[in-house]
N, C-alpha and C positions, 0 to 999 in steps of 0.2 A: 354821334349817332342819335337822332329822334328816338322818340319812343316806336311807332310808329315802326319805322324797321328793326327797332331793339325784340318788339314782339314778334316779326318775323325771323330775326338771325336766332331768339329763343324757342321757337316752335320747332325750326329745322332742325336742333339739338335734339329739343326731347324725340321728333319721330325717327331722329337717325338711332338713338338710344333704345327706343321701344320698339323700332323694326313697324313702326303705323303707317308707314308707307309702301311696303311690300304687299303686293298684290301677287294671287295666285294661291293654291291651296296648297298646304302642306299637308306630309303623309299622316296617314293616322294611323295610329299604335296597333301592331297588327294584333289581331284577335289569338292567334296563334302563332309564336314570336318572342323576339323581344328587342327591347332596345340600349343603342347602347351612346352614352355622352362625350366621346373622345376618339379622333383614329387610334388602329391598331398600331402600338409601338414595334410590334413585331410581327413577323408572318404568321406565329402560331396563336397568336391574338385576330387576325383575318377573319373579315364575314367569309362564311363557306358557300359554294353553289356547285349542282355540279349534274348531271345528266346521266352520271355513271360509265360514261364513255370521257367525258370533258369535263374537267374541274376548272374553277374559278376561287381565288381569295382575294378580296377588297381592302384594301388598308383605308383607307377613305379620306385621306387627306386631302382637304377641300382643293389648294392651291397644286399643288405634285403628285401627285395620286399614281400607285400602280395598281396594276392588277394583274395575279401570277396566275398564266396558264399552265395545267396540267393535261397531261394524256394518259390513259390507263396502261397502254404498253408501254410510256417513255420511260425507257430502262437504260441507263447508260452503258455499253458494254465495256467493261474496267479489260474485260480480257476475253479469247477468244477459247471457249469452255471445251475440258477435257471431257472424254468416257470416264464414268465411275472407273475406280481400281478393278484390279482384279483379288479384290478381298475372297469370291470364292474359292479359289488355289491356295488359300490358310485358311479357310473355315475349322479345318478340325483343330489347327494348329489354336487356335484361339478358343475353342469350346475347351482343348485340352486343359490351356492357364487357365479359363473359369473353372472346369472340375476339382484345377489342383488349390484354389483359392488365390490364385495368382492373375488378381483383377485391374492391378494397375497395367500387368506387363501384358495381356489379353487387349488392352485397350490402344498401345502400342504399334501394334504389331499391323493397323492399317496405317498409321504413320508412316513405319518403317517402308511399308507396301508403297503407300504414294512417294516416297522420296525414290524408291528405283524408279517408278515409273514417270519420274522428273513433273512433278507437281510441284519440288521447291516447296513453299510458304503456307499455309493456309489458305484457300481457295474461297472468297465470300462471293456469294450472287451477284449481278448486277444490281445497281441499288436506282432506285425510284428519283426522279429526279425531275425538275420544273422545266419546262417546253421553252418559254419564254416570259415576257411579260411587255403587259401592256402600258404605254406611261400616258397621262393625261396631264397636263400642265393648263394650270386657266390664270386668269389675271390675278394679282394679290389682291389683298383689301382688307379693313378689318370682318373679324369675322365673328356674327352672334348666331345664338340660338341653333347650333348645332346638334345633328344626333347623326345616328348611324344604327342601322337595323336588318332583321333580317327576316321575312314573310316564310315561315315554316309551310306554310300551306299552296301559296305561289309559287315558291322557291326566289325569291326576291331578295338581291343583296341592295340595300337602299343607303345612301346617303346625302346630306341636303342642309342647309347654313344658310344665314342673311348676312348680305354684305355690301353697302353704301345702298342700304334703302330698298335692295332686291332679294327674290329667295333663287337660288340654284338649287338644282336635283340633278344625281346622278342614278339609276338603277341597271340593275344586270341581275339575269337569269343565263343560264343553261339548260336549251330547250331538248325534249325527249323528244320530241315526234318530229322538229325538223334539224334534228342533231348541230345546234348553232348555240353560239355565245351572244348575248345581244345585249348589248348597253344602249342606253338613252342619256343624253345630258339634256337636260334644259332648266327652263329660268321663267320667273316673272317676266322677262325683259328679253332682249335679245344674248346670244352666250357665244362666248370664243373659247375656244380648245387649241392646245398644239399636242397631234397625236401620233404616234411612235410604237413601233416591236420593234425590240432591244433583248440579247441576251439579261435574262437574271443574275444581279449582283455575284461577283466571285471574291472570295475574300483575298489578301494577298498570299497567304501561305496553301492557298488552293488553286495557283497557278501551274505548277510542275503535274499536277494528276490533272486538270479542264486539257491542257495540252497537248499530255500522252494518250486522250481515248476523246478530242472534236477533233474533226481533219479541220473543217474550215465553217464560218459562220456567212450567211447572205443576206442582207438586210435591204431592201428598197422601200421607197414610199414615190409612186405615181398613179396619176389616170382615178383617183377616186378608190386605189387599194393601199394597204400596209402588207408586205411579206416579209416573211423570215423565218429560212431554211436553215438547218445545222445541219452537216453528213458528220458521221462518227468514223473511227479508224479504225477500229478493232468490228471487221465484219463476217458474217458467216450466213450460211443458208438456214435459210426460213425465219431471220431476225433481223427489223428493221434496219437499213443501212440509214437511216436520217427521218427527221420528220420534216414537215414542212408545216407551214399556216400563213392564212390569208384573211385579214381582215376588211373589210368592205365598208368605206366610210361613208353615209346619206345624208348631209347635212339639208337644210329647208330653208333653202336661201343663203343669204349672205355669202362670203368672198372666199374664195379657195386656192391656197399656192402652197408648193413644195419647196422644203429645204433643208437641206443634209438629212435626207431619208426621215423624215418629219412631213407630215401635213397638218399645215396651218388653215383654221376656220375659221372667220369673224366675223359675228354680227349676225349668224345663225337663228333661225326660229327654235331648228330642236338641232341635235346631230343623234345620227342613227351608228352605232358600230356592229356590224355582223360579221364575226368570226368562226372561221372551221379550220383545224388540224386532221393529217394522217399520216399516220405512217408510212415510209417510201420503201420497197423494199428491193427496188432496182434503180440508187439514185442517177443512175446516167440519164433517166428520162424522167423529169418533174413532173411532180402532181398537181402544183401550185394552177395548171390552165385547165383542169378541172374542179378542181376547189372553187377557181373564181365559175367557171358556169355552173358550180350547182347553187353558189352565194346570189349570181343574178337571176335563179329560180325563185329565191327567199322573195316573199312579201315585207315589201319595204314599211309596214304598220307596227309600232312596237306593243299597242292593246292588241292586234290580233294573233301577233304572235305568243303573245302572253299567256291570252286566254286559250291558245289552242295546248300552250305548257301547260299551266295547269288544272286542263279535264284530263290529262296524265297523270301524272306528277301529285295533284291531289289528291286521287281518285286513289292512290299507294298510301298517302299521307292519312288522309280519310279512313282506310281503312281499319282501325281501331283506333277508340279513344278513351281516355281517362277522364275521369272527373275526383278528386277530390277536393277537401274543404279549402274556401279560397282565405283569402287572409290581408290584411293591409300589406305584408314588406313584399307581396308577388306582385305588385305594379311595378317596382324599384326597378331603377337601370340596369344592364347585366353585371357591372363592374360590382356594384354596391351589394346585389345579391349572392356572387361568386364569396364577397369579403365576408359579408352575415351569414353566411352559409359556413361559415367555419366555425363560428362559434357553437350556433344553433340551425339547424335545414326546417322546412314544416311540411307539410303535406303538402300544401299548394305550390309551391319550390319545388320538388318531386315531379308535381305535374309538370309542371316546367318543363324540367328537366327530362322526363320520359317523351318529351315530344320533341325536345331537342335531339335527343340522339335517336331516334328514330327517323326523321330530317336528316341529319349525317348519316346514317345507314344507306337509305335511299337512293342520298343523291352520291354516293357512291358506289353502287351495285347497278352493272349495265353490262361492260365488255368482258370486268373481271367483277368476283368479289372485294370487299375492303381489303386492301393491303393494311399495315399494321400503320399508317395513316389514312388511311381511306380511299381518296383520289388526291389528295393534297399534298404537296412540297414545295419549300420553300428553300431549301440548302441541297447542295450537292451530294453532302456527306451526312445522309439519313440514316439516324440509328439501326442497326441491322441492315440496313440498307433499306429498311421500309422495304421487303417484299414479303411473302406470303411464310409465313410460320407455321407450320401443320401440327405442332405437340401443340397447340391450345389456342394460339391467337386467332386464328381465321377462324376457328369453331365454334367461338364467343362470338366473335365480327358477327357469324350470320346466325345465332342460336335463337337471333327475334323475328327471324322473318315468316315463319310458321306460323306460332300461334298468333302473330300481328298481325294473320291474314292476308299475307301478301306474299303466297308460293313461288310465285312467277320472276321471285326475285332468286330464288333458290337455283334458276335455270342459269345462271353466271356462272356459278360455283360447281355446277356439271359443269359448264363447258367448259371454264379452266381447266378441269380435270381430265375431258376427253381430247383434249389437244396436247396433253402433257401425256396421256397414255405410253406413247415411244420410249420417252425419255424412265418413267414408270419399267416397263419392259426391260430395260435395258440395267435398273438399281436391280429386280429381282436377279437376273441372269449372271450379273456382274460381281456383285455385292454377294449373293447366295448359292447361285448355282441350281438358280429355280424357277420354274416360270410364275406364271402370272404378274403380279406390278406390287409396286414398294415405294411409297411416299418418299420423297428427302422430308427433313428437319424445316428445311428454307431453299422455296423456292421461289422466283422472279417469270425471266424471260427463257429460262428452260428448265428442265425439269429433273435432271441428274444429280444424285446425293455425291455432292461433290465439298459440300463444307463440313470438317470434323479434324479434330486434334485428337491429343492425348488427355486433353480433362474431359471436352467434351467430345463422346464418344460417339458422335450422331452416323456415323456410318453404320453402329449394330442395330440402331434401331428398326423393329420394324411394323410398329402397329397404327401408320399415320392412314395405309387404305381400308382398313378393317374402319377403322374411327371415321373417314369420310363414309364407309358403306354405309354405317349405322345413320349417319346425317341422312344423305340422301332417302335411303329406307324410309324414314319420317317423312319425308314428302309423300311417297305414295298411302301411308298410315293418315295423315292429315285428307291428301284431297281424293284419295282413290282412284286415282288416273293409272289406271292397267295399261295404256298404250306409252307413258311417260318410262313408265316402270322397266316394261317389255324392251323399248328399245334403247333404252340410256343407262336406268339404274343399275340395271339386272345385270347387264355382261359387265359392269364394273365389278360390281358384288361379288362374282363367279372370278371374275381373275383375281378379285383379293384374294379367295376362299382358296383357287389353285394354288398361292403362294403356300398358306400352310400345309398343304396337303403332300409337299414336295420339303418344308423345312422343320417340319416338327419332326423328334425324334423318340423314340420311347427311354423313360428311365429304368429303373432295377426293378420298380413298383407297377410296372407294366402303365404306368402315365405316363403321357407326354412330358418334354421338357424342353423347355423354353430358352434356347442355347446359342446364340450371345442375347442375352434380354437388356431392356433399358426403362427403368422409369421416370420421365424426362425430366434431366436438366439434376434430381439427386444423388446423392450419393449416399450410401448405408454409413452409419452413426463409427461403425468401427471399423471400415476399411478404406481405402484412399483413390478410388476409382468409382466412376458411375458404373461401367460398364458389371451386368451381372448375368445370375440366370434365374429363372419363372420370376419379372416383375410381375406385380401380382396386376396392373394395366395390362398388358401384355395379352394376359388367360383371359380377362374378363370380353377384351378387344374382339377374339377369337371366338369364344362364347356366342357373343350376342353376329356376329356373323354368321356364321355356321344355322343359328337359329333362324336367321331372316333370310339365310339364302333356302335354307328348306321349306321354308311359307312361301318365300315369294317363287321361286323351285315347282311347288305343288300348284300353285297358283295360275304356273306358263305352261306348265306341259313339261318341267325338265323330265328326263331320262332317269328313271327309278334307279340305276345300276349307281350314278350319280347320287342321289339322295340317300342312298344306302350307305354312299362311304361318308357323304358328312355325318349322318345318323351315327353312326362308328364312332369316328372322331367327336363327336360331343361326348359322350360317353366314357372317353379316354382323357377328357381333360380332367389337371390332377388339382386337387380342394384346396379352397382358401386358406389363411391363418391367422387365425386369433391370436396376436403376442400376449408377452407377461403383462400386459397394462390393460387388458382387454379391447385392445383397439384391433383396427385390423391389420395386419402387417403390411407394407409393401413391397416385402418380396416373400416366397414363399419357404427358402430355406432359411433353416432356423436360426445359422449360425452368421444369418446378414442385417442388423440389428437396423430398427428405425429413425429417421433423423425426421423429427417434428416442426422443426425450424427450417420449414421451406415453405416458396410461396404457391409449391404445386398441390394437388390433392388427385394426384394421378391415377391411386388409387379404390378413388371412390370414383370411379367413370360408369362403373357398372348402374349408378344414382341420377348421374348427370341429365336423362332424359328421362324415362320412363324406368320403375325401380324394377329390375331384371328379376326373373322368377326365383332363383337361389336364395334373393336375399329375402321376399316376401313371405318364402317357405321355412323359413329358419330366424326364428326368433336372437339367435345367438347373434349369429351376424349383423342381423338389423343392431341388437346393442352394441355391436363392435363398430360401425358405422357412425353410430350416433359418437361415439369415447371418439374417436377419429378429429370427427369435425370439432369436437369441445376440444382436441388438444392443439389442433391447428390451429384456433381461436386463439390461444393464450400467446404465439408468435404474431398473432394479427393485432393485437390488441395491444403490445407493446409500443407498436407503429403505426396509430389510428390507422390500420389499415393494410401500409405500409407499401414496397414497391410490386411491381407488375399486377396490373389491373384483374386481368383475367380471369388468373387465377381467384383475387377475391369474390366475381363471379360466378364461377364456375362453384367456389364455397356456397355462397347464396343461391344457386340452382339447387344444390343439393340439403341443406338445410330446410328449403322452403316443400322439396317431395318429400323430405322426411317430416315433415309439418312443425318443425320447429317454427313458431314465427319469430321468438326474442331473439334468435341466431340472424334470423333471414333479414328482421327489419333493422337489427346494427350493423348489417352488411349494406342493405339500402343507404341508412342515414350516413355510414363512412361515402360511399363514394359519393352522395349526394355533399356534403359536405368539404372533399379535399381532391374529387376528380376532374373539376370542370374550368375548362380556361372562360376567361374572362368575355367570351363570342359564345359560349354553351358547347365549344367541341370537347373532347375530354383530354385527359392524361393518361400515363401508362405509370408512373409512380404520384404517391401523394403529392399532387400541389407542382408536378413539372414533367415535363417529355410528351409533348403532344401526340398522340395514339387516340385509336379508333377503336380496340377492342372492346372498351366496357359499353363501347357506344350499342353495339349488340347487345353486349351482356347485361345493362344496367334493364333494359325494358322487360326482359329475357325473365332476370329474375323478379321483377314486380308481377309478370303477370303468373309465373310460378305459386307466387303467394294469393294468387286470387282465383285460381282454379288449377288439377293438375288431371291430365287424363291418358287412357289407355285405351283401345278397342273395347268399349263395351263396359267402361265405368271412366264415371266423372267426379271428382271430390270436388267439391265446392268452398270456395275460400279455408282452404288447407292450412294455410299460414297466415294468415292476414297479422300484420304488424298490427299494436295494441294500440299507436294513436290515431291509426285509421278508423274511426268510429262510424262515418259514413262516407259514402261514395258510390259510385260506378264505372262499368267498363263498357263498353260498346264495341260489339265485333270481333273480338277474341275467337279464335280456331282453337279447335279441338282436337285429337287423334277419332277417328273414324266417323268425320267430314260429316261434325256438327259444328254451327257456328252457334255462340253465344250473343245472341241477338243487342240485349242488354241485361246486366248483374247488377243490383240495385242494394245495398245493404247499410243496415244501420245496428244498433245497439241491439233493438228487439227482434230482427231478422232479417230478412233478407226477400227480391226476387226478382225472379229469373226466366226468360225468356228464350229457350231452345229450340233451333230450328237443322235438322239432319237431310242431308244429300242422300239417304235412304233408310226403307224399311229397318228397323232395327230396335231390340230392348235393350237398353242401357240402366246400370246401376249406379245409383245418384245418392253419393255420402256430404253428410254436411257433418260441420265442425259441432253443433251440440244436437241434442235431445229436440223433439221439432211438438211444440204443444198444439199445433194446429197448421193444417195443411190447407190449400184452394187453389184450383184450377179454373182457368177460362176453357171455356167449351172449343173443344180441336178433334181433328182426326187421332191427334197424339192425346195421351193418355196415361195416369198412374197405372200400373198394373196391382201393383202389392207397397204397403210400406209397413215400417218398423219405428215407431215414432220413438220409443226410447233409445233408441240403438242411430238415430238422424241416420237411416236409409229409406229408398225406395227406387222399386223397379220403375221403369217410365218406358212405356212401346211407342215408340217415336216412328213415325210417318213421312213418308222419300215430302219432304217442303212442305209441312204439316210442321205452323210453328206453337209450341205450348207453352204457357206462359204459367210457373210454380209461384204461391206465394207461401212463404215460410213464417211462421211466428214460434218462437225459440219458447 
């Protein structure tokens, strides 16, 4: 070899090495995002995307690549679902063994029920399960400079590698507004695909259940489309008998043939993939020839369908933001951040991280709310079956979408509910012997309290629609929408309110009594059964309904003769208890002692949103509250943390309205630290079990700590965590439909920017003593302040925004 060519077969080295031949732009590090250096080894490591209706997870592997579609109803039917028992034909018989202390054999006694009435086994919901998946195969080669990432703000699952001298890119979103999956592959250069829908991976000891509940699987690939049909076997009215999906392949050029239900593309400028699923609910006649005509509606452009995502899609995303302090290790990959985040989290991490699950909330909140994975699955056999958890999970799921500013995500979580109504109807009547509706424990694709044993007692429960009333209730408190109220909230509310009106019974003391009761998922310290009576959830549950249905009541025009007996019934409900430890009890007889070593706090609910008037009026309670959370703390702290998310949440909701911050912000830094998978989705225990709950919860309780509010008062950074020195928020909601325009705060004070949907004085508490106050000239106004006392009155003006500046 000359020289002469030795410097050219040397030059060819280094640019195959340095990738100086690759032409075309790579992505750039999304502004809001993150990245990550490696495919997912697993699904629950998966970039997420999802429209709320249609989930997506990317494992990104350059050469083999899937992508696992999801559907918000894809529920497998395992079995064709019974009527609840007829538990109310032994109601008394079961209140009798609570009276007599005989709480195991009270617990029984619907077992015993559902064995006559041939239920066999234990009955679990249909469990959430992956539609299909997408495979992409492209040619091997070595392969550099790889990442994988994912546009919080787009909704952009991105992947992209150099390889003999070219760059590849693949991306996918899930669009809102034209309800489509759309990937794009392209390249520096020309790009080939072999593209395929294929059932999702079954493992071998998962063949005898895929069997007994898919009839049959249809797979095709012609004409420029992918399908693939699955009918199920276990079928019933008003539940999908099969889904179907049709993917729509565009390729720009290059060469196109099919083989063994594959389409193969070579030598392509771009390739375009648009997908759509639905549900079939009469599979004798397919959907698949309307799916394909609403797919050649689709605008075959993947910028224009992008950006028609996200002025959606952002515009939910957008709607509030964090700012705190940035820091060198918050560029880091996601993997390297998830690892250092164990040792030590930092505020800029947090921000991260609050914009991460917020993104996961999102882009799963559309058809339904988050299931206790959001819209994602990757396994057949989904913990709980991945469906909807009513003692705690789905309540965390959506507990950020209020103050985040983004109500309209709240309309999911109605309508779940008002289509489950029936089944609702049918647990109070069946179960009670009472009208109005009754939550199950766990529900999916129907809505009948159909799962419960003899430890867990979830048939007696029954405070799951009282605890959606108070949810929803907050929406109208947040946006003041009297016609949302009127026709959706309100006859929920009422049918809760009838259930107790019909099951509460009076005790010796002329109070109510709470007769089979549950505080979920505990069991009292010295007896061997959940099942009890007055948990102290239960009364509180009842409480705060009964109140909101007489505001909201007086508000529609109810029937005074109506407001009278709830009026009654508050009155009748029987007081709290302070145990020997001065905590507060959670239950109310004396002789049912407390077990501290759970991971619920079911009995601070009355805390959970706004602190209920009892406990604001009574000094006792408040410090019985406060000994509560410090004794739960001491089970929490054993287990940095330790398992089910939620409830650690749901602690930090209620520590941060009690203004604890040192409580609130080691409840932050634990899940910042041990919840988050390796893509920014989270966990449901420390450090494993992919769940969606804290993805709520986590934002939920941050902005708890940086404002808490009620009709007609706002505290102002209540909790703020100690190493939060400065920062802001942008766009945060308020209860009575003020938004926090922006909260700017540092060491020496703080300010603040309020703008209200009407006329109204609001009291405004800050955390110290306030040495100097300033306003910008508005229609709004201080009225009065109290500069040692950090209050003052402010007459806030209907979109009249004023802007406070605070100097401590």
């Amino acid at each position: 070899m000359n020289l002469y060519h030795y410097k050219i077969y040397l030059l060819a080295i280094i640019l195959t090495f340095t990738g100086a031949v690759v032409s075309g732009q790579s992505f750039q590090k999304p502004e809001n995002g993150f990245v990550s250096w490696k495919p997912a080894p697993t699904w629950e490591d998966a970039l997420l995307s999802g429209n709320g209706t249609m989930g997506a997870m990317v494992f990104g592997d350059p050469h083999r690549d899937r992508v696992v579609i999801n559907h918000a109803l894809c529920y497998l039917p395992v079995w064709v679902p019974l009527q609840p028992i007829d538990q109310a034909s032994r109601l008394e018989e079961i209140r009798s063994l609570l009276e007599e202390g005989e709480y195991r054999e009270a617990a029984e006694v619907p077992v015993d029920q559902s064995m006559k009435e041939g239920y066999g086994e234990k009955k679990w919901i249909d469990p959430f399960v992956p539609f299909c998946n997408i495979n992409v195969a492209m040619p091997a080669g070595n392969v550099s400079n790889y990442s994988r990432m994912v546009d919080f703000e787009t909704g952009e699952a991105k992947v992209e590698w150099e390889q003999n001298g070219k760059l590849y890119q693949r991306t996918l979103f899930v669009s809102r507004p034209d309800s489509v999956i759309v990937m794009k592959i392209a390249g520096s250069d020309k790009v080939s695909a072999t593209l395929s829908l294929d059932r999702h991976s079954v493992s071998w000891d998962q063949w005898d259940y895929i069997n007994s509940t898919i009839k049959n699987v249809d797979v095709s690939a012609h004409d420029g489309y992918l399908v693939y049909r699955t009918e199920f076997k276990n079928q019933w009215e008003g539940n999908p008998q099969g889904f179907e999906g049709v993917a729509r392949v565009v390729p720009k050029g290059g060469k196109v043939f099919y083989r063994n239900n594959e389409m193969v593309v070579e030598n392509a400028d771009e390739i375009l993939v648009m997908m759509k699923v639905d549900p079939n609910y009469d599979y004798s006649e397919s959907v698949v020839p309307s799916l394909k005509e609403e797919l050649e509606k689709v605008i075959t452009d993947y910028q224009t369908l992008e950006e028609r995502h996200e002025k959606v899609h952002g515009k939910l995303f957008n709607s509030v933001m964090l700012d705190l302090p940035e820091d060198k290790g918050s560029e880091l990959q996601s993997e390297v951040l998830v690892l250092q985040a164990r040792e030590r989290t930092s505020p800029a991490l947090i921000e991260r991280q609050f914009d991460a699950t917020r993104y996961n909330i999102i882009s799963s909140t559309g058809t339904n709310p988050p299931n206790l994975q959001g819209i994602w699955s990757g396994t057949w056999t989904p913990p709980w079956s991945s469906g909807f958890t009513h003692d705690g999970n789905v309540e965390v799921a959506v507990s950020s979408y209020l103050p985040s500013n983004t109500p309209e995500l709240m309309h999911a979580y109605m309508s779940y509910h008002e289509r489950m109504m029936p089944y609702y109807r049918d647990n109070a009547q069946r179960l009670f012997g009472a009208r109005g509706i009754v939550l199950p424990a766990h529900s999916s694709s129907q809505g009948w309290a159909i799962h419960f044993d003899d430890e867990w007692c979830l048939s007696l429960w029954t405070g799951g629609a009282g605890w959606a009333s108070g949810i929803l209730y907050d929406y109208y408190l947040y946006t003041g929408d009297k016609d949302y109220l009127k026709e959706h909230i309100y006859p929920f509310m009422k049918e809760s309110a009838w259930f107790y009106e019909d099951f509460l019974i009076l005790g010796d003391d002329g109070k109510y009594v709470f007769t089979p009761s549950y505080s979920p998922e505990n069991t009292p310290s010295n007896t061997n059964a959940q099942a009890a009576i007055d948990a102290t959830m239960d009364v509180m549950i009842a409480k705060e309904l009964l109140r909101n249905c007489i505001e909201a009541g007086e508000l529609l025009g109810e029937e005074k003769t109506q407001l009278k007996k709830w009026g009654k019934m508050l009155k009748l409900m029987p007081e709290y208890r302070i145990n020997e430890d001065g905590a507060l009890a959670e239950w109310l007889p004396k002789d049912l002692k407390d077990n501290y070593k759970h991971r619920h706090v079911s009995h601070l609910y009355a805390l959970y949103e706004m602190i209920a008037p009892e406990f604001k009026e009574d000094p006792e309670l408040m410090a019985a509250a406060r000994e509560t959370v410090e004794r739960r703390m001491v089970h929490r702290r054993h287990e940095n943390g330790g398992e089910m998310a939620f409830g650690l949440a749901q602690q930090g909701m209620i520590a941060a309205n009690l203004g604890n911050s040192e409580i609130a912000g080691e409840i932050i830094n634990w899940i910042s630290r041990f919840y988050f998978t390796p893509s920014l989705g989270t966990y449901h225990n420390s450090g494993n079990l992919f769940n969606m709950d804290v993805s709520g919860g986590f934002p939920a309780v941050i902005m708890r700590t940086l404002a808490y509010s009620e009709p007609g008062l706002v505290k102002l950074l209540p909790a703020l965590p100690d190493d939060w020195k400065t920062g802001s928020i942008k766009g945060m909601a308020l209860r009575g439909q003020i938004t926090i325009d922006r909260l700017l705060w540092t060491e020496n004070g703080l300010e603040v920017t309020l703008t209200s949907g009407k006329d109204q004085d609001v009291m405004i508490e800050l955390p110290e003593a306030i040495s100097k106050v300033e306003t910008e000239n508005s229609a709004s106004f201080i009225k009065r302040k109290k500069l040692r006392e950090g209050t003052m009155e402010v007459s806030l003006k209907e979109r009249a925004p004023i802007t406070i500046r605070v100097t401590y």
